[in-house]
C-alpha positions as MATLAB code, in Angstrom:
seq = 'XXXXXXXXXXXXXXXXXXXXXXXXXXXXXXXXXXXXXXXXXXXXXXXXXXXXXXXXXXXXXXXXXXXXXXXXXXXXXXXXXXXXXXXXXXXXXXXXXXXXXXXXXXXXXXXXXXXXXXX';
ca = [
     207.610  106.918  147.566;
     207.728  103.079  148.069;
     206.451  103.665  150.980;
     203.644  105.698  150.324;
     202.034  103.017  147.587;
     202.644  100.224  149.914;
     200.852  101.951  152.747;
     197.617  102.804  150.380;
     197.807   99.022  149.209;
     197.558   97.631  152.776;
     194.548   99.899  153.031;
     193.137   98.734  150.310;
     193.644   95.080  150.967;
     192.275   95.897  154.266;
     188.941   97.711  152.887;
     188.681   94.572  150.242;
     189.255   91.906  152.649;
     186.429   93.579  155.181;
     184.106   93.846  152.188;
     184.336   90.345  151.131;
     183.918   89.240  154.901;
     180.215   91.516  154.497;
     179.904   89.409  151.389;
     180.573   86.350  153.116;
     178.521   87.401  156.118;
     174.938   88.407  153.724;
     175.212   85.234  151.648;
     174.948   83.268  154.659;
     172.440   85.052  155.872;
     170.470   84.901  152.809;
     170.879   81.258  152.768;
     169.651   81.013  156.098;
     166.635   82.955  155.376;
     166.209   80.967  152.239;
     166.373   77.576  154.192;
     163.706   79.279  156.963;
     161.656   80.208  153.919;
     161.650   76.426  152.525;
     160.971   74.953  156.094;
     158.104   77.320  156.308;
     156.452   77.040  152.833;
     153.299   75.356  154.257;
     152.642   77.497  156.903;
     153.163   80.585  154.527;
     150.855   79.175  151.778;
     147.668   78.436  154.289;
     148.384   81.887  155.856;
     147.928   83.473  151.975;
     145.210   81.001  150.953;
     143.098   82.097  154.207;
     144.230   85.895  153.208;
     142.847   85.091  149.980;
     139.353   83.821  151.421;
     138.994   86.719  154.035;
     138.975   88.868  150.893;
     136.514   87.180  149.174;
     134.448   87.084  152.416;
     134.645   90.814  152.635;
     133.476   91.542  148.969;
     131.114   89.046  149.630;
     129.719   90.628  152.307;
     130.240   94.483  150.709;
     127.730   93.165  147.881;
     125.441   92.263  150.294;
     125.934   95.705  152.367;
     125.147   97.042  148.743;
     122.292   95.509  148.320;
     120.416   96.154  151.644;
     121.714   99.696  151.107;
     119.721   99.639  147.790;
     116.621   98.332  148.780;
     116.596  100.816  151.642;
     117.159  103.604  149.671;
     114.122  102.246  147.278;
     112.110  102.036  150.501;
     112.580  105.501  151.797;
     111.644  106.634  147.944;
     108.538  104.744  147.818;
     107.376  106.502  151.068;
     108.769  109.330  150.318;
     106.058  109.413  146.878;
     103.387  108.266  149.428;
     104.038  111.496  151.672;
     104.203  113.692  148.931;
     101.139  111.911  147.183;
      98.944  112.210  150.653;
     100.091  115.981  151.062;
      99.022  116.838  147.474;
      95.673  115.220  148.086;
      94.931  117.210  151.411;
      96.122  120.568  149.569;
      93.458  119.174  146.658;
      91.051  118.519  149.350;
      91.222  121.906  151.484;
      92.197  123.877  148.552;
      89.466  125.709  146.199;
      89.248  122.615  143.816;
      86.299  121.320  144.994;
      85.223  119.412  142.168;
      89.196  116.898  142.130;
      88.477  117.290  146.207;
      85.294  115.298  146.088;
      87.004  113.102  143.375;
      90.152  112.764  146.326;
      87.641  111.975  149.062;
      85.818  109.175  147.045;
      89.194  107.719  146.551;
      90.299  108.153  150.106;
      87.134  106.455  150.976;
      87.380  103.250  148.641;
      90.755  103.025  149.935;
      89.660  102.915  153.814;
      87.092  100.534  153.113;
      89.605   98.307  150.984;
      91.679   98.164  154.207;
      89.346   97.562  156.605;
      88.281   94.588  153.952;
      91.848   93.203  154.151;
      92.401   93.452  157.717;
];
C-alpha cells in the first residue's frame, strides 16, 4: 500500500515540478516580449498614428467620391428632363395640337436665335 501512494506522489511531484518549469518558461517569455514591446514603443506609435491618418485620408477621399457621385447623378437628371422635355415638344409639334405646336415652334425659335446670339 506504501508503495502504491508513494509511487502516485512521485508522479505528482513530477507533473507539478514540469508545470512550474512551463510557468517559469511563459513568464520569461512574457517578460521578454514585454521588454521588446518597451524597446519598440516609438516605432509602434508612428506605425498607429500613420494608420490613424490613412483612415482619415480614405473618408476624406470617400466624401469626395460622394460628392462627384452626387453631382453626376444631378447631371444625368437634368438631361434626362431636357430629353424628356424636347420629346414632349416634338409629340406637341407633330401631334394634332396645332394650336400649343405653333406656340412650341415660336419657342423653339426664340431659343435658336438666343443661341446663335450667345455664341
Amino acid at each position: 500500500m506504501f508503495l502504491f501512494i508513494a509511487t502516485i506522489f512521485i508522479a505528482e511531484l513530477i507533473i507539478v515540478l514540469s508545470l512550474i518549469s512551463y510557468i517559469l518558461k511563459a513568464d520569461k517569455a512574457v517578460q521578454d516580449l514585454r521588454k521588446e514591446i518597451i524597446s519598440r514603443k516609438p516605432q509602434i506609435k508612428a506605425g498607429l498614428l500613420g494608420v490613424r491618418e490613412g483612415i482619415h485620408l480614405v473618408r476624406e477621399k470617400q466624401g469626395l467620391l460622394f460628392e462627384i457621385v452626387k453631382q453626376k447623378r444631378n447631371q444625368y437628371l437634368i438631361s434626362l428632363a431636357k430629353m424628356i422635355l424636347v420629346y414632349l415638344l416634338l409629340f406637341i409639334i407633330k401631334g394634332k395640337c396645332k394650336k400649343a405646336a405653333s406656340i412650341c415652334q415660336g419657342i423653339l425659335l426664340v431659343k435658336d436665335v438666343w443661341d446663335s446670339i450667345s455664341a
